[in-house]
C-alpha positions as CSV (number, residue, x, y, z in Angstrom):
1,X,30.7,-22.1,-1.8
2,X,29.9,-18.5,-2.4
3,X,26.5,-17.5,-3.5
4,X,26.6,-16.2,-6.8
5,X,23.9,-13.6,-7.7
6,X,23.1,-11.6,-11.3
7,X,22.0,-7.9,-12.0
8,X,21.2,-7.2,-14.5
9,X,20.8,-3.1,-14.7
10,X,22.1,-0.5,-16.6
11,X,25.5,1.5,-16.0
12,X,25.8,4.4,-14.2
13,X,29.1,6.3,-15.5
14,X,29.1,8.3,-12.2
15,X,29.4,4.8,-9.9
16,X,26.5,5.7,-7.5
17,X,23.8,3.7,-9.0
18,X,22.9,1.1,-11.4
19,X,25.6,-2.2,-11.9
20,X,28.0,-0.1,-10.1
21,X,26.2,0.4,-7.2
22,X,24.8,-3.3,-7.2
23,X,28.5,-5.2,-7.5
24,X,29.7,-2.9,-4.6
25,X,26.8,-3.7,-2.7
26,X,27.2,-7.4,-3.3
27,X,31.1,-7.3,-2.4
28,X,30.3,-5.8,0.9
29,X,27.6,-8.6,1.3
30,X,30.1,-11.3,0.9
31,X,28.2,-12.2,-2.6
32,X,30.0,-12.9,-5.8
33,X,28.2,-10.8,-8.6
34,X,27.7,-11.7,-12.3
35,X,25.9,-8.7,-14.6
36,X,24.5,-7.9,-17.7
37,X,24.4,-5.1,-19.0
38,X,21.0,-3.4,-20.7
39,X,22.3,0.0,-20.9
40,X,24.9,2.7,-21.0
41,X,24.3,5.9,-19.1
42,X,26.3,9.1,-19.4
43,X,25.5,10.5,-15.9
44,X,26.9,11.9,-12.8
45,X,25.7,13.3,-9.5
46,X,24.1,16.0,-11.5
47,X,21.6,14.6,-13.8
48,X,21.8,12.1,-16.9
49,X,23.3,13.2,-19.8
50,X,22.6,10.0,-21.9
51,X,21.1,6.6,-22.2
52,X,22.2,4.3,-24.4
53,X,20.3,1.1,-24.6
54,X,21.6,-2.7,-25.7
55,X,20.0,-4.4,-28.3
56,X,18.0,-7.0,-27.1
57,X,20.0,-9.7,-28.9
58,X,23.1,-8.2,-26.9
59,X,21.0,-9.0,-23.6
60,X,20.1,-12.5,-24.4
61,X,23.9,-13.3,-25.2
62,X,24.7,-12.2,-21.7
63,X,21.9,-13.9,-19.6
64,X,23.2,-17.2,-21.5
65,X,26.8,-16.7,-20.6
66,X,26.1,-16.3,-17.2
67,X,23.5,-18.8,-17.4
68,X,25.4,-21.5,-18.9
69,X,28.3,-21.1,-16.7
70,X,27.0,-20.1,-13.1
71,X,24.7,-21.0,-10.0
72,X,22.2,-18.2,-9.4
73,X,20.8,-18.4,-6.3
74,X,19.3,-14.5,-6.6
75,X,18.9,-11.9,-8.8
76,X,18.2,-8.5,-9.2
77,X,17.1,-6.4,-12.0
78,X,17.2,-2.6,-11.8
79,X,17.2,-0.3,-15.1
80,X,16.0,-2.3,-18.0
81,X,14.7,0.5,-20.2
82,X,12.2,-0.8,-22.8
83,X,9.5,-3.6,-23.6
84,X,11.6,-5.5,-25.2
85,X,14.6,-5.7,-22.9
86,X,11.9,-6.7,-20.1
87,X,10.3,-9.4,-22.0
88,X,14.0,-10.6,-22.7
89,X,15.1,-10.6,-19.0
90,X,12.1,-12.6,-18.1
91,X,12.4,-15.0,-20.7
92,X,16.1,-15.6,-19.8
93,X,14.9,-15.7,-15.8
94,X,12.3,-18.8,-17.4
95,X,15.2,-20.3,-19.2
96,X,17.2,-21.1,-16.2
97,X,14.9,-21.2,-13.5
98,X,16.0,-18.6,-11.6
99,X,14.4,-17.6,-8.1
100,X,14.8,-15.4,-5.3
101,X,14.0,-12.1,-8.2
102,X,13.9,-8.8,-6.8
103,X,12.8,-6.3,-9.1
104,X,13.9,-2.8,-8.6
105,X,11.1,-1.2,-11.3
106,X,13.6,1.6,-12.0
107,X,12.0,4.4,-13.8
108,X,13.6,7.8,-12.8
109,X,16.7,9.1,-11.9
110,X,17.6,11.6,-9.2
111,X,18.0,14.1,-11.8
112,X,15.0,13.7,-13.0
113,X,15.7,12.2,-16.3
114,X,13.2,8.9,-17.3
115,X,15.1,5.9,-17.1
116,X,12.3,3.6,-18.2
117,X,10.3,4.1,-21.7
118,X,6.4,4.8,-21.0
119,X,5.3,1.3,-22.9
120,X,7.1,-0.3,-20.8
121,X,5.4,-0.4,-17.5
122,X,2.7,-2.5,-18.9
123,X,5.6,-5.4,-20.1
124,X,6.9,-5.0,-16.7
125,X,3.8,-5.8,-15.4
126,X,2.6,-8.4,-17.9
127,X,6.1,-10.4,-18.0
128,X,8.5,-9.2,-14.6
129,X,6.1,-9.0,-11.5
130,X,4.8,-12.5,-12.1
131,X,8.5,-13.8,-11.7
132,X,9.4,-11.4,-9.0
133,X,9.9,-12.7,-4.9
134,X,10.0,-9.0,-4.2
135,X,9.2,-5.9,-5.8
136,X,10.6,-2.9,-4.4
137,X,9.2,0.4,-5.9
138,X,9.6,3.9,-4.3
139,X,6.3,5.9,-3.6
140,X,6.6,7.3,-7.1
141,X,7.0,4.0,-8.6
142,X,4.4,2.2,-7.0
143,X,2.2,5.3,-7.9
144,X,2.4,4.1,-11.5
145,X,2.6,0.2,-11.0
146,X,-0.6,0.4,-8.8
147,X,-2.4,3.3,-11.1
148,X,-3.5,5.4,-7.7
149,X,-1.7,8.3,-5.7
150,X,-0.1,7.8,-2.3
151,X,-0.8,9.8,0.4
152,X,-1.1,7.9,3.2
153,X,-0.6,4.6,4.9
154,X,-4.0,3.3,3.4
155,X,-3.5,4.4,0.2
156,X,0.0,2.8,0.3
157,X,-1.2,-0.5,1.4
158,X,-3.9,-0.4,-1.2
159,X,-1.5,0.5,-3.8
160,X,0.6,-2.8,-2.7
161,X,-2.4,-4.9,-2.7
162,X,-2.9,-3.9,-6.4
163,X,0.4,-4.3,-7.0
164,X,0.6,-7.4,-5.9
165,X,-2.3,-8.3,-8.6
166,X,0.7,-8.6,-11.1
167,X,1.9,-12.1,-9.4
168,X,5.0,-11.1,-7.1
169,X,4.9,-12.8,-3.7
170,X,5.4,-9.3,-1.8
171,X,6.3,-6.0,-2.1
172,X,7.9,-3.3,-0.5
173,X,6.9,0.3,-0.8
174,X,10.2,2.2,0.3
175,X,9.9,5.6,2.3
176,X,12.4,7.4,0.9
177,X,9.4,10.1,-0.8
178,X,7.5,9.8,1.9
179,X,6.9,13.0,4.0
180,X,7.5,12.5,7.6
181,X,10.2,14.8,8.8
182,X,11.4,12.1,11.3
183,X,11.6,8.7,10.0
184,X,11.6,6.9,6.5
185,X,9.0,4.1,6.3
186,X,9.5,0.8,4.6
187,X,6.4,-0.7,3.5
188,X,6.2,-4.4,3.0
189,X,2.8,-6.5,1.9
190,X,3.2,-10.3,0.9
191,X,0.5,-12.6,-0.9
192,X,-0.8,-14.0,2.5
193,X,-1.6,-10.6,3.4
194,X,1.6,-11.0,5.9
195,X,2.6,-7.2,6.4
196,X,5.6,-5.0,8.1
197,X,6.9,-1.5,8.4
198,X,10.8,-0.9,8.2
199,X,10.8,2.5,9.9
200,X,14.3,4.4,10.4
201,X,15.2,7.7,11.4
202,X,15.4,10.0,8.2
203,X,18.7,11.6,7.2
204,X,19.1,15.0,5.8
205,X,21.4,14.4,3.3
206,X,21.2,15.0,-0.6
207,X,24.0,12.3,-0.5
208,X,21.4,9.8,-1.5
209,X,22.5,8.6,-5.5
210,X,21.5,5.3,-5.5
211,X,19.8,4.7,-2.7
212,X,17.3,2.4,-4.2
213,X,19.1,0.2,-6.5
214,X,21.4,-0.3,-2.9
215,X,18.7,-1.3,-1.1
216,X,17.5,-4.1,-3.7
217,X,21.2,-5.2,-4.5
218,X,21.4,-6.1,-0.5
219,X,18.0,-7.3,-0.2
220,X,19.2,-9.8,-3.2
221,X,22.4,-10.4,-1.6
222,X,20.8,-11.4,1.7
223,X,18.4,-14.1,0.0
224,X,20.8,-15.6,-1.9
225,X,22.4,-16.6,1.3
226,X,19.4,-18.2,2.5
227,X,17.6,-15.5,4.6
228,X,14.2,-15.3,5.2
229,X,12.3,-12.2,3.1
230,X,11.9,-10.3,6.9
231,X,15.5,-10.8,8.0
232,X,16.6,-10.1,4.3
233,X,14.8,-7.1,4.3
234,X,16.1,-5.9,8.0
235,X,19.7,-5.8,6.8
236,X,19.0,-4.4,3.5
237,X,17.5,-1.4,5.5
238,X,20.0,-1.1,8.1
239,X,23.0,-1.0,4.6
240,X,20.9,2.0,3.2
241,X,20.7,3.7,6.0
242,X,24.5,3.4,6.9
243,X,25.0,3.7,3.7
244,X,23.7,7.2,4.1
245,X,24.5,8.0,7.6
246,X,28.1,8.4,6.8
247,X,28.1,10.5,3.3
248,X,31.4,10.5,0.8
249,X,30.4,13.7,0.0
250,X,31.6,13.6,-3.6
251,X,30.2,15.4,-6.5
252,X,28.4,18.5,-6.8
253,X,25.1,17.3,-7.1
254,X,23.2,14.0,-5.8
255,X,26.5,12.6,-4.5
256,X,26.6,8.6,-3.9
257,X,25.9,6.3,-0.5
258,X,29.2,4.8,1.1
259,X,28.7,1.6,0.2
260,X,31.3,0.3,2.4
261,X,29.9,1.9,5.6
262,X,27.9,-0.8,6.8
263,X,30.4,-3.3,7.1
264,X,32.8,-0.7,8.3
265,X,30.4,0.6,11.4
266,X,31.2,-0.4,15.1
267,X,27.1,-0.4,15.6
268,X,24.2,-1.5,13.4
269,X,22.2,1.4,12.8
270,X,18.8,1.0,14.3
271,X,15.3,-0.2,12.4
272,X,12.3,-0.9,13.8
273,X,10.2,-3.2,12.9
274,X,6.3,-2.3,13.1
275,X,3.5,-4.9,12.7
């Protein structure tokens, strides 16, 4: 049968990011997705023009619909906006037992524009990282999870280690901010102190709208089939970076990743793992 796994994200209007972003990624993956929906965004490759949350009661309605109805075997949650749409999602996630959780902490858009309310770090911390099998924050992110600045790789792994304090079983610190001019660096840090780097050559491109809610989706994707968190994570970074290898160059600003390149490419495009 196949694996059925939930976002549950905001919209993004413009179709780079966001539930958009995650059901494409999932199609590719040979996943069937389910979502709920926790916001409306008026946004394109430009910037975001507006954000229009759900009431929470709206969110709890959808996470029982899909949870009376359908075998989770993974889910992702991206843009969730405030405290009380967090502690919602992570009540439903307790309701119906749901594992394999990555948690894209979204809090930013390209543009700019803050995508997650400033109370609600501490609910994402309090209620989501305890649930989470992988959190995947950006250097920015992580910055604000952990409470230190990045600047290099022992900083980085310290900031993991204190965001692994929370309760998630691992986390990766994506490279995408970091500021090598030759490769982008995937951190990963687990509970056991197990650690890896993702490294892969860094693209200049601005064609890079929704590179981080891709990357999640497919890490997502790949657990609910049954891969182990390194493999998982392997083919999650070779779909960003095809992904953004071969640009759809649409949009004057931010444009989105090709979603479909991955499947579509003769070759993988080459990671390397570091221990």
């Amino acid at each position: 049968m196949t694996k059925q796994v939930l976002t549950i994200a905001g919209s993004d209007s413009g179709g780079g990011a966001g539930i958009q972003a995650d059901i494409k990624t999932f199609q590719e993956l040979g996943v069937y997705s389910a979502s709920v929906l926790t916001a409306v965004t008026a946004q394109n490759t430009l910037g975001v023009h507006g954000v229009f949350p759900m009431s929470r009661d709206a969110v709890r309605q959808q996470i029982d619909a899909i949870g009376d109805d359908f075998e989770i075997a993974a889910l992702k949650t991206g843009m969730l906006f405030d405290a009380e749409l967090i502690e919602e999602t992570a009540e439903g996630i307790q309701r119906y037992g749901w594992q394999n959780i990555v948690t894209d902490p979204v809090m930013i858009a390209k543009g700019g524009a803050s995508l997650l309310q400033h109370e609600a770090v501490e609910a994402m911390q309090k209620y989501l990282l305890p649930l989470a099998k992988v959190v995947t924050p950006n250097i920015p992110e992580a910055e604000v999870l952990s409470g230190m600045v990045i600047h290099d790789a022992v900083s980085r792994q310290k900031a993991a280690e204190r965001i692994l304090v929370f309760g998630a079983e691992g986390v990766v610190i994506k490279g995408g901010h970091g500021t090598s001019p030759d490769f982008s660096e995937d951190f990963y840090l687990d509970r056991n102190g197990e650690s890896l780097l993702l490294r892969s050559a860094r693209l200049k491109t601005i064609q890079t709208h929704g590179t981080g809610c891709t990357f999640s989706a497919a890490l997502a994707a790949e657990l609910a089939k049954g891969e182990a968190v390194e493999m998982a994570l392997h083919t999650a970074k070779q779909f960003i970076q095809a992904a953004l290898a071969h640009p759809l160059n649409i949009g004057g600003g931010h444009g989105p990743t090709n979603h479909s390149a991955f499947r579509n490419a003769e070759e993988r495009e080459e990671v390397y793992v570091v221990r």
